[in-house]
C-alpha positions as CSV (number, residue, x, y, z in Angstrom):
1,X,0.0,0.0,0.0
2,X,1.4,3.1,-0.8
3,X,2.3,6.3,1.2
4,X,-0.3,8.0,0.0
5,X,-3.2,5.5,0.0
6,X,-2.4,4.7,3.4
7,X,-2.8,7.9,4.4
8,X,-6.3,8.5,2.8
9,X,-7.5,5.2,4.5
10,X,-6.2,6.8,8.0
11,X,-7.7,9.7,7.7
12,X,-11.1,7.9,6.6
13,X,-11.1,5.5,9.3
14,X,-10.1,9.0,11.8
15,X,-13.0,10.8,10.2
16,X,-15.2,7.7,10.9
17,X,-14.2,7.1,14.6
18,X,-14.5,10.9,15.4
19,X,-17.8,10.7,13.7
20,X,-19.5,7.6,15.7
21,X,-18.0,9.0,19.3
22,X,-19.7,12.1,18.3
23,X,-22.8,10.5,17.5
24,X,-22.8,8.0,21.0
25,X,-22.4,11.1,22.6
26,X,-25.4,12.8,21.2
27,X,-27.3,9.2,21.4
28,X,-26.5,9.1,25.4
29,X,-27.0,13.2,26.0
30,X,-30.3,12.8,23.8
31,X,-31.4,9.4,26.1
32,X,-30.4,11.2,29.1
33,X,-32.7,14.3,28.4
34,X,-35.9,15.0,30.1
35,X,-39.2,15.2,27.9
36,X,-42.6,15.8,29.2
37,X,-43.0,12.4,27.7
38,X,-40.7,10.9,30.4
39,X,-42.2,12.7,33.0
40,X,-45.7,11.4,31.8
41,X,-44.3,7.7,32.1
42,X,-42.8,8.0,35.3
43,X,-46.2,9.5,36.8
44,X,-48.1,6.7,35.4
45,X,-45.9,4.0,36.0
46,X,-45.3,5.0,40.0
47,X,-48.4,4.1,42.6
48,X,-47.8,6.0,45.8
49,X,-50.3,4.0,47.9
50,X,-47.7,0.9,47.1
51,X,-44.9,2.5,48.3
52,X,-43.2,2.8,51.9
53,X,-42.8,6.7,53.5
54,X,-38.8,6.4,52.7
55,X,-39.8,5.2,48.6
56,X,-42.5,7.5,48.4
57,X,-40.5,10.5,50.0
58,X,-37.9,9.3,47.5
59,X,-40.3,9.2,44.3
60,X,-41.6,12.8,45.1
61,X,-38.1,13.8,45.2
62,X,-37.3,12.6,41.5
63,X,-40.8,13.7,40.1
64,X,-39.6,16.9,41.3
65,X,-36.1,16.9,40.0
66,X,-37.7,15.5,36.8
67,X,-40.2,18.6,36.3
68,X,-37.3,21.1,37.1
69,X,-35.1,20.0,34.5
70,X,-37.6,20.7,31.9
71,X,-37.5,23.8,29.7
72,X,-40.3,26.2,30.9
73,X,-42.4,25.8,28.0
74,X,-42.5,22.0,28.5
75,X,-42.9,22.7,32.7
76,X,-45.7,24.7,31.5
77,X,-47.6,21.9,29.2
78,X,-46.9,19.5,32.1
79,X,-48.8,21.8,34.9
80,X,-51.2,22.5,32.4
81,X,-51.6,18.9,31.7
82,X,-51.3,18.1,35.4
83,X,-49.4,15.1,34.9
84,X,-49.0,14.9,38.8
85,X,-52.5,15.3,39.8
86,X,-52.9,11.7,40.8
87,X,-49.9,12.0,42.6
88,X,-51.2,15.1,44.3
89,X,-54.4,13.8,45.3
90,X,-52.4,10.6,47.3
91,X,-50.1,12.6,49.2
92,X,-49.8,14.0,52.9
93,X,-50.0,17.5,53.7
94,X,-46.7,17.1,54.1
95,X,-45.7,15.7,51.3
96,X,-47.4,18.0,49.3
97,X,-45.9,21.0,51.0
98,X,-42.4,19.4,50.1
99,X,-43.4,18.7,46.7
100,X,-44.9,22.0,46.5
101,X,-41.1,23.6,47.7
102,X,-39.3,21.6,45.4
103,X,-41.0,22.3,42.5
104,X,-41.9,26.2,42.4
105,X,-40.6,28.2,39.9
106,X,-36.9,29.7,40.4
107,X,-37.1,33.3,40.9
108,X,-40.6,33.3,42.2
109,X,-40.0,35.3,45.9
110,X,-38.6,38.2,43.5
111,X,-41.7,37.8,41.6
112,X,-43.6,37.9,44.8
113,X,-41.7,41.2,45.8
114,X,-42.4,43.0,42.7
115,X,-46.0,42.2,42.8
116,X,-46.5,43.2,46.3
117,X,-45.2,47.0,45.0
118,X,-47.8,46.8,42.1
119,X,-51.2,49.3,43.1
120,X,-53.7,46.9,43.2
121,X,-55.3,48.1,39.5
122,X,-52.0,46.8,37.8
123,X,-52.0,43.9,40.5
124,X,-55.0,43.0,38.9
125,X,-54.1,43.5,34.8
126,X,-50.8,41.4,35.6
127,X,-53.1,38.5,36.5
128,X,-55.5,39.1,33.7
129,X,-52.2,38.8,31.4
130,X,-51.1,35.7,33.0
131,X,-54.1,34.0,32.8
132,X,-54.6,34.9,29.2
133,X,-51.2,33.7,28.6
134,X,-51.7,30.3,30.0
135,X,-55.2,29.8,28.2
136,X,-53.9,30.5,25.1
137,X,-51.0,28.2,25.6
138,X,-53.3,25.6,26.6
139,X,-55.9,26.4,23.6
140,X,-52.0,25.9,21.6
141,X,-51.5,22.7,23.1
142,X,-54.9,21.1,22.8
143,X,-54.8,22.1,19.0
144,X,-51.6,20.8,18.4
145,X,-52.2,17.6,20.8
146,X,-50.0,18.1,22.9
147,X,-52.0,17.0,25.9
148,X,-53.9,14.0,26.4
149,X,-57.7,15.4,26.2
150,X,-59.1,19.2,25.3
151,X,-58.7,20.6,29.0
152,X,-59.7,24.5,30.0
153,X,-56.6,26.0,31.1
154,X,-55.9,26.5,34.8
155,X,-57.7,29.5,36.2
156,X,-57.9,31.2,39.3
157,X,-61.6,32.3,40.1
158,X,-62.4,36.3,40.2
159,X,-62.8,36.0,43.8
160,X,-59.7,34.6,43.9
161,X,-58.2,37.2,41.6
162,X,-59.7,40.0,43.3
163,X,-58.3,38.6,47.1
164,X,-54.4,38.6,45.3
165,X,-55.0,42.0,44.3
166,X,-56.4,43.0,47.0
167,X,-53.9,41.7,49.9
168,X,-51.0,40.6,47.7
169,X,-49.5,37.4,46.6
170,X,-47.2,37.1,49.6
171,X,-49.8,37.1,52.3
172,X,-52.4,35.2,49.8
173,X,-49.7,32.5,49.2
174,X,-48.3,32.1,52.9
175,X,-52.2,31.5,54.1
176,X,-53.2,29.2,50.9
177,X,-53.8,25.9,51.0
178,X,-51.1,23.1,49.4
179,X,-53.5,22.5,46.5
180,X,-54.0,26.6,45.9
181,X,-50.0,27.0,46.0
182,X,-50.4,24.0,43.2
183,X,-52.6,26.2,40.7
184,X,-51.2,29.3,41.3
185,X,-47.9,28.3,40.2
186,X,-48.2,28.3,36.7
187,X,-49.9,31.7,37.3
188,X,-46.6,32.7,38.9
189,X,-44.7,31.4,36.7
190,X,-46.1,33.0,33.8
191,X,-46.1,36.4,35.4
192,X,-42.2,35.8,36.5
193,X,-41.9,35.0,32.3
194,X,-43.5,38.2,31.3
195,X,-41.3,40.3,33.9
196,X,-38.4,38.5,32.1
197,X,-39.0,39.3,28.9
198,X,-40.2,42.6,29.2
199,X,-44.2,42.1,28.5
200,X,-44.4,43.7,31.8
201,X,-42.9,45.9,34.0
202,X,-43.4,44.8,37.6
203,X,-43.6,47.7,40.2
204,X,-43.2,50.4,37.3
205,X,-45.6,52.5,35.5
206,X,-46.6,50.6,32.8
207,X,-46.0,47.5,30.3
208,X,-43.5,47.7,27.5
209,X,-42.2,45.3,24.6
210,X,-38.9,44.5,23.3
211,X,-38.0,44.7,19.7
């Protein structure tokens, strides 16, 4: 073989090597990924009653982890799909309280502060807009099929609304209820993602848009 050929084969078979460790790499990054798929299977295939306080304490725990490594529009189709609920509905207090902290969105106690130095009329638009932002996400999803059955999307009722206005979402929050905390947190969270991207201006004088 000469000089020359050998080199070309070389250089194939390096081009080729390089080429599959790249793609195993992908392969195991890709496998190792959360979906809101594989969030959905591990909620179905877990029963809490079955389970001793140590497994289930230990289940919560990975539900949670799971959920928080999604990106927030795929934690947003899973709360909107309440993919936990059965979950929910078999847990403690206390359990639900943990679940509750290990899960809410990152960033929501700022979200909290801003809110609280909101006057109660733009308290009130903010929630309007994060309510309308979730149904029309969930209107998005149910078109597309992205959840398992047409659902309405997650709303607080006006008295509801009209109590967070009224006393603010840091005295409304620290007196609700495990299951409350549980539907106001894609409301949260969706208020904490308008504040981000600049939909809204928390504790300022008005909304604004970026270009």
């Amino acid at each position: 073989m000469s000089p020359r050929y050998k080199f070309l084969v070389y250089g194939v078979a390096s081009f080729l090597a390089v080429w599959v460790i790249a793609f195993g790499v992908y392969q195991f990054a890709a496998s190792r990924k959360v979906t809101v798929d594989k969030v959905r299977s591990y909620a179905e295939s877990v029963d809490l009653s079955r389970l001793s306080a140590a497994e289930r304490a230990k289940a919560i725990a990975r539900l949670a982890e799971m959920l928080n490594a999604l990106s927030y529009d795929e934690r947003r189709e899973a709360r909107l799909g309440r993919l936990w609920e059965k979950w929910f509905a078999q847990m403690t207090d206390e359990e639900r309280a943990k679940f509750i902290e290990l899960t809410m969105p990152t960033g929501f106690k700022q979200t909290i502060a801003a809110f609280e130095k909101m006057p109660e009329e733009k308290r009130q638009r903010a929630i309007n807009e994060a309510l309308r932002g979730l149904r029309d996400a969930q209107a998005q999803m149910n078109k597309s099929g992205g959840l398992p059955a047409p659902t309405n999307a997650p709303a607080l009722s006006e008295d509801l609304q009209k109590q967070i206005a009224t006393i603010g979402l840091k005295t409304f929050y620290s007196d609700s209820s495990a299951q409350t905390k549980a539907e106001l947190a894609p409301v949260l969270e969706e208020m904490q993602r308008m504040m981000e991207s600049g939909r809204f201006t928390f504790g300022g004088g008005g909304g604004r848009r970026e270009h």
